[in-house]
C-alpha positions in Angstrom: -39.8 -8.6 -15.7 -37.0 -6.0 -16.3 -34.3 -7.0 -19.5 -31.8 -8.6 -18.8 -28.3 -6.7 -19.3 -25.4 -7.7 -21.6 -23.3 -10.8 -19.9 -20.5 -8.6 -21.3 -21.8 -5.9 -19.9 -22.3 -7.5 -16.5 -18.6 -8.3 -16.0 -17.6 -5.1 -17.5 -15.5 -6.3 -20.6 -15.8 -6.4 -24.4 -17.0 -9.1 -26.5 -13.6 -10.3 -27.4 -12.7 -11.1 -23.8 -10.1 -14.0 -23.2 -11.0 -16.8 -20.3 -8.7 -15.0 -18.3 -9.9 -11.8 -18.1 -13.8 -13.2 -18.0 -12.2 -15.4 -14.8 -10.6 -12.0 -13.4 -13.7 -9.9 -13.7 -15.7 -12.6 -12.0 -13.5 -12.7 -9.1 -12.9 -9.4 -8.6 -16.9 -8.5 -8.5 -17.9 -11.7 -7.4 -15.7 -10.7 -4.3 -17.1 -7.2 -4.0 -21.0 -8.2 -3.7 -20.6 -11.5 -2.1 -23.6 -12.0 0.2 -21.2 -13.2 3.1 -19.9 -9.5 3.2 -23.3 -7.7 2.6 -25.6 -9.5 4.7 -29.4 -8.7 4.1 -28.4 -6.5 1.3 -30.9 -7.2 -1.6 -29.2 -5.1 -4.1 -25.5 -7.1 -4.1 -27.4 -10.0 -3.5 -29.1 -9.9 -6.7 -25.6 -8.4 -8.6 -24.3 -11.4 -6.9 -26.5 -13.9 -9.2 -26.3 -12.0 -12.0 -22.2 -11.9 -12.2 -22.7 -15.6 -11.6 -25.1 -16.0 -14.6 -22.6 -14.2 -17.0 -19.5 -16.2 -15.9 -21.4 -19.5 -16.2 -22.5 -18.4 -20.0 -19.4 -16.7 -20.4 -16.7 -19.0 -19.2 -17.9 -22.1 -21.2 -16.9 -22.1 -24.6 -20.1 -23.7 -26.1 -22.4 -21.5 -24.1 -20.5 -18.6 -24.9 -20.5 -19.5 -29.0 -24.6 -19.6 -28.5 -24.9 -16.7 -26.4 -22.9 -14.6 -29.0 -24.8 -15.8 -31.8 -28.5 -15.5 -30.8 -27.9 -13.8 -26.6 -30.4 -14.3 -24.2 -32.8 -15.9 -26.9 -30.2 -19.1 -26.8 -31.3 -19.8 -23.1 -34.9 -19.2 -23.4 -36.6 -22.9 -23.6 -39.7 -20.8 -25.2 -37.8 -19.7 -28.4 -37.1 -21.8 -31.6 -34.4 -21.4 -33.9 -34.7 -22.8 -37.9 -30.9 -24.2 -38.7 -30.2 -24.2 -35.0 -30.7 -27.9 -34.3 -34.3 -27.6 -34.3 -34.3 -25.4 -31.3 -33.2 -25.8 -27.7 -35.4 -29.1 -27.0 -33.1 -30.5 -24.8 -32.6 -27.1 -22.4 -30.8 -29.6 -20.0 -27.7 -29.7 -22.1 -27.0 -26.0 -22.8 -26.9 -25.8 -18.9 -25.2 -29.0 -18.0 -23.8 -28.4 -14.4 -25.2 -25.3 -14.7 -28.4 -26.6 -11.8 -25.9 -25.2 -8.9 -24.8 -21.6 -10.0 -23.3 -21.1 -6.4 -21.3 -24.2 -6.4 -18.2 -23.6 -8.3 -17.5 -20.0 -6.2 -15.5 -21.8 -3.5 -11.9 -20.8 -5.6 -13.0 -17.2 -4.6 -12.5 -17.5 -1.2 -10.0 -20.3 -1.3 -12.5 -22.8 0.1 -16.1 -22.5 -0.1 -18.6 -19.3 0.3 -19.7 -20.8 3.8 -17.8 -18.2 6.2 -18.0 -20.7 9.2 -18.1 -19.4 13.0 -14.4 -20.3 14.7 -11.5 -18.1 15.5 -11.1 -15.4 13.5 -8.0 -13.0 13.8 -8.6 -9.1 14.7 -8.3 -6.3 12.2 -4.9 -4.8 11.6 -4.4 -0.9 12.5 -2.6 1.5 10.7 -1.0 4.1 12.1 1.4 7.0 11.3 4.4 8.8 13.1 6.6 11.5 12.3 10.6 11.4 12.8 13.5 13.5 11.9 15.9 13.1 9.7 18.7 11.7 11.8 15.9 9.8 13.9 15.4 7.9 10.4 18.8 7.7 9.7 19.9 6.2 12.8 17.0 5.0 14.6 14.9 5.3 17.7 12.3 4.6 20.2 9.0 6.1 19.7 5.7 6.1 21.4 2.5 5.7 20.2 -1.8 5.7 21.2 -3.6 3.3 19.5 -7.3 2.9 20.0 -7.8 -1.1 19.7 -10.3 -3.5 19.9 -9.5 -5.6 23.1 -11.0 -8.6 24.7 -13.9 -7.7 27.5 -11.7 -8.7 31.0 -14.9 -9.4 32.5 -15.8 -12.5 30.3 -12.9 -13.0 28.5 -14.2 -12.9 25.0 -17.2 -14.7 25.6 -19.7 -12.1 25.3 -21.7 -14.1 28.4 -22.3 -13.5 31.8 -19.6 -14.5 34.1 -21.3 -18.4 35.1 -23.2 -18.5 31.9 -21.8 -20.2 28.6 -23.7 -19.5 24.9 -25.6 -21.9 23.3 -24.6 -23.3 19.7 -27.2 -22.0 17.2 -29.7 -25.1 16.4 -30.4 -23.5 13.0 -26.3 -23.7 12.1 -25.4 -26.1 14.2 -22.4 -23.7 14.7 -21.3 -23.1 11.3 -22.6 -19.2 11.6 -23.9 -19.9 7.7 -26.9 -21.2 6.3 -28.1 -22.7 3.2 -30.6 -21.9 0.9 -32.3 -24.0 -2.0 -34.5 -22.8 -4.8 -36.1 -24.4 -7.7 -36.6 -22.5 -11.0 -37.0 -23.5 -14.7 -33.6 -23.7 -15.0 -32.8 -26.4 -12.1 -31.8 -26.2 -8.7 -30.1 -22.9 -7.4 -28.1 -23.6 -4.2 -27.0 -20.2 -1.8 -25.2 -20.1 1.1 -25.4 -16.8 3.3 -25.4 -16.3 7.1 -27.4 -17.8 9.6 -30.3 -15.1 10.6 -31.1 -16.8 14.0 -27.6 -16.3 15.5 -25.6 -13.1 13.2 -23.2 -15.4 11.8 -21.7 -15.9 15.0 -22.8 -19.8 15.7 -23.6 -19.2 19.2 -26.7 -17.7 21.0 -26.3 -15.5 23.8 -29.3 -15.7 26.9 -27.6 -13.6 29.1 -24.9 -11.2 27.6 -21.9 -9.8 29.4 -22.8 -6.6 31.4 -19.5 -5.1 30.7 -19.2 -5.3 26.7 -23.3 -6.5 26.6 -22.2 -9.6 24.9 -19.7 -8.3 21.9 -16.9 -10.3 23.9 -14.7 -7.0 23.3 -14.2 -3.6 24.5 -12.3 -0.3 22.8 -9.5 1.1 24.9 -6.5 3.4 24.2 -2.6 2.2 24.8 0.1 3.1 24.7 2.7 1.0 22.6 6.4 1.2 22.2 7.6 1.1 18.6 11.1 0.8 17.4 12.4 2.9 14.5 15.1 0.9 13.1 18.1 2.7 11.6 17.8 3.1 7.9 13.8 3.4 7.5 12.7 6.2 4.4 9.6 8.7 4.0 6.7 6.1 3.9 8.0 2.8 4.7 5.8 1.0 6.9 6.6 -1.1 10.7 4.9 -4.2 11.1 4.8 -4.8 15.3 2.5 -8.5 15.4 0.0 -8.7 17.9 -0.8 -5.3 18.5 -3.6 -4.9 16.7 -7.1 -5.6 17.9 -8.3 -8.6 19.5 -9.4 -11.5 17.7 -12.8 -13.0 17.6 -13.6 -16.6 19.1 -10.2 -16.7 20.4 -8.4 -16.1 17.5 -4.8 -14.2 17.3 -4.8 -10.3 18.0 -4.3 -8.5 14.9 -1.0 -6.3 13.6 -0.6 -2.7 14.3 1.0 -1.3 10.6 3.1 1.8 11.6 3.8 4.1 8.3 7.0 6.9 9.0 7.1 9.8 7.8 10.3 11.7 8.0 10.2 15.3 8.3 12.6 17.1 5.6 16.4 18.1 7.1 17.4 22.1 6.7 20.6 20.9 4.9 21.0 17.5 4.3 19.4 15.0 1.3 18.6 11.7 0.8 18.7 9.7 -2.2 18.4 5.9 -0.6 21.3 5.4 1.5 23.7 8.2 0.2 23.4 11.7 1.9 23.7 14.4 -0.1 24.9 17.8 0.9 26.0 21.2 -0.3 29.3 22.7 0.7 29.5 26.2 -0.4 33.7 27.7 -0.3 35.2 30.8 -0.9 37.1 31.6 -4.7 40.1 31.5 -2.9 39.7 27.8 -1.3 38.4 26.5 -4.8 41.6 27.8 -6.9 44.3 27.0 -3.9 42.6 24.0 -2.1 42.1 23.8 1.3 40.5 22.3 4.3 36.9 22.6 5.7 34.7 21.3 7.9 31.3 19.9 6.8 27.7 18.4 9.1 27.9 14.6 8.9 25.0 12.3 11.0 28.0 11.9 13.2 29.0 15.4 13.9 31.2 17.9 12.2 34.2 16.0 9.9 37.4 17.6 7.7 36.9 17.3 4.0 39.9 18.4 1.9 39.1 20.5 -1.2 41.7 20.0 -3.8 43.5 22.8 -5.5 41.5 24.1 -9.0 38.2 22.3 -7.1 35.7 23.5 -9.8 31.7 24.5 -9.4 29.6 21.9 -9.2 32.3 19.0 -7.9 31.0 15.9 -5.8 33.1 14.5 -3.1 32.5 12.0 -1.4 32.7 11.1 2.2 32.6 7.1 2.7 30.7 5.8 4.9 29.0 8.6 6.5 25.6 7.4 4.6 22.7 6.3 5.9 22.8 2.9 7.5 21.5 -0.2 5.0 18.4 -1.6 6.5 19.0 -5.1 6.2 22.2 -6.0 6.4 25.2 -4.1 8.2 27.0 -1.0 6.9 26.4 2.5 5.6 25.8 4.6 2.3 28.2 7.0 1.9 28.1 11.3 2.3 28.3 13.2 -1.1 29.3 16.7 -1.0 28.7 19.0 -3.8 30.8 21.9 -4.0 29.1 25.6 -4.1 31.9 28.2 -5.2 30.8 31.4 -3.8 31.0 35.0 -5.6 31.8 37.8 -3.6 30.1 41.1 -3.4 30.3 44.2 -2.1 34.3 44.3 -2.9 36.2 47.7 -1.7 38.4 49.1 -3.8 41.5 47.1 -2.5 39.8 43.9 -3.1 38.9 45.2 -6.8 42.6 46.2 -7.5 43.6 42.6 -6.2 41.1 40.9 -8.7 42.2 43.0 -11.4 45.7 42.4 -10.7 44.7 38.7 -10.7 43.0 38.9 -13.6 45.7 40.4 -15.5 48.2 38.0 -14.7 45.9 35.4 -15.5 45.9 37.3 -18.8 41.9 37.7 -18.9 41.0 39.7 -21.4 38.9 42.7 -20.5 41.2 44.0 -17.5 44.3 46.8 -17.6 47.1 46.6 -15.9 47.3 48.0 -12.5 50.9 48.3 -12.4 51.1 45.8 -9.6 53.3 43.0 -8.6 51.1 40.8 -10.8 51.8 42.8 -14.1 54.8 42.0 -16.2 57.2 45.2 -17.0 56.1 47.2 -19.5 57.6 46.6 -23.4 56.9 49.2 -25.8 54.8 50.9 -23.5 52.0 48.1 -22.8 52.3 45.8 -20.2 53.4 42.2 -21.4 
């Protein structure tokens, strides 16, 4: 018989553990080798029992204090421990409720392990779609193809033969689950897993559908409208209800999950709903102010640069944002201003800046005698 592993171990945590993080361990791989999700499989069927074993030992405190003071030998009716009570005469107790190692799973799954035949709703579907900046922004229409379970036209759902009607499993009685009981030294052990005779379904099929051969559902391709609403960002996800795939034993179709992905603008920024955008002006509209136009999502707009505008300014255009996706209104446009250096200058232009320069008294430039420099004192240009 192979050793038994750790209980610790088993649930993945370290001897310290609280009850809460024993309780979330069990859960979370309780819920990942459940037999109702594997059927037949032997392997999570037996990780299945074992995680069960732990948390029982685990999440009481008295079995827990045994277990970390002697481990497996404090549940073994053949061993005997001086100063421990004598030994483990009365096994019952150490197990208490323990005779039903199944029974106490049901918060799990909010309910019970039994997965019982009945409608069931179909599987969401994700898909993706790619829109434009302003597309985002503003919002649009879009088409999609989505390949979808769909309920067989032929039997509607049934999986029979048009005339014919399935018969409810005798073993089940319907429930799609069945349950199993096993006696071992240490008391009853109660499982529940699905029914073998009929697939879990509850229903037996004589004579299946010849159009979806008695699934009750067929795959098809459609085409579904889906509406980009104005405001959406990279990654943000549509939920359109009911356009998913068909549900099973007349239950509700599922959702079809639409995630957007925007494709990046040549000149514009987002930053949630403010635009951002760089507005790039000449030296001479940065010292003197002046007008320009700048790209807004509603067209072309005038934004007035004020005299001495500086690199590196942010102005701001209200408004002219991206549109808040719940509520009404819009962010607003900010426009960061680029001064431009020129190049290439001809000699006239590079007489002009020097002029400029001098007057401006920056050091590093003679006077060119211009109308810029002051009359000469002493021989040097004031």
């Amino acid at each position: 018989m192979a050793e038994k592993r750790d209980y610790y171990e088993v649930l993945g945590l370290n001897k310290g553990a609280s009850e809460d993080e024993i309780k979330k361990a069990y859960r979370k791989i309780a819920k990942e080798c459940h037999p109702d999700l594997h059927p037949g499989d032997k392997a999570c069927e037996a990780r299945f029992k074992e995680v069960n074993e732990a948390a029982q030992v685990l999440g009481d405190p008295e079995k827990r204090a045994k277990y970390d003071q002697f481990g497996h030998s404090a549940f073994d009716p053949n061993a005997g421990f001086g100063g421990f009570d004598g030994g483990f005469g009365g096994f019952g107790d150490i197990f208490g409720g323990f005779g039903d190692i199944f029974g106490g799973f049901g918060d799990i799954f909010g309910g019970g392990t039994t997965r019982r035949a009945g409608p069931r709703k179909g599987e969401n579907i994700r898909v993706g779609i790619t829109v434009s900046f302003e597309e985002a922004a503003l919002g649009c229409k879009k088409e999609v193809s989505v390949s979808r379970i769909e309920q067989c036209p032929e039997c509607h759902g049934s999986g029979s033969a048009p005339g014919t009607t399935p018969e409810v499993c005798p073993d089940c009685r319907g429930t799609g689950s069945a349950k199993t009981t096993q006696r071992t030294p240490f008391g009853i052990i109660q499982s529940t897993g699905p029914c073998a005779k009929c697939g879990a379904t509850g229903r037996i099929i004589h004579q299946p559908c010849g159009s979806c051969r008695g699934k009750g559902n067929v795959y098809k391709t459609v085409k579904v409208n889906v509406t980009i609403p104005a405001g959406i960002d990279n990654g943000q996800t549509i939920s359109i209800r009911g356009q998913g795939s068909a549900g099973q034993d007349g239950g509700p179709q599922g959702d079809l999950l639409v995630t957007v992905t925007v494709r990046p603008h040549s000149h514009f920024d987002r930053d949630g709903t403010s635009v951002l955008y760089m507005a790039t002006i000449t030296f001479a509209q940065a010292a003197m102010g002046a007008d320009i136009e700048v790209p807004t999502l509603d067209g072309r707009v005038k934004l007035t640069i004020p005299e001495g505008t500086q690199p590196g300014t942010v102005l701001r255009l209200k408004g002219k944002g991206i549109p808040f996706l719940r509520g009404s209104g819009r962010g607003d446009q900010y426009v960061t201003v680029n001064v431009a250096v020129p190049k290439g200058l001809n000699s006239a232009q590079r007489e002009a800046l020097k002029a400029f320069a001098s007057a401006m008294n920056e050091p590093g430039f003679e006077s060119t005698g211009s109308r810029f420099g002051r009359k000469k004192k002493n021989g040097k240009n004031e």
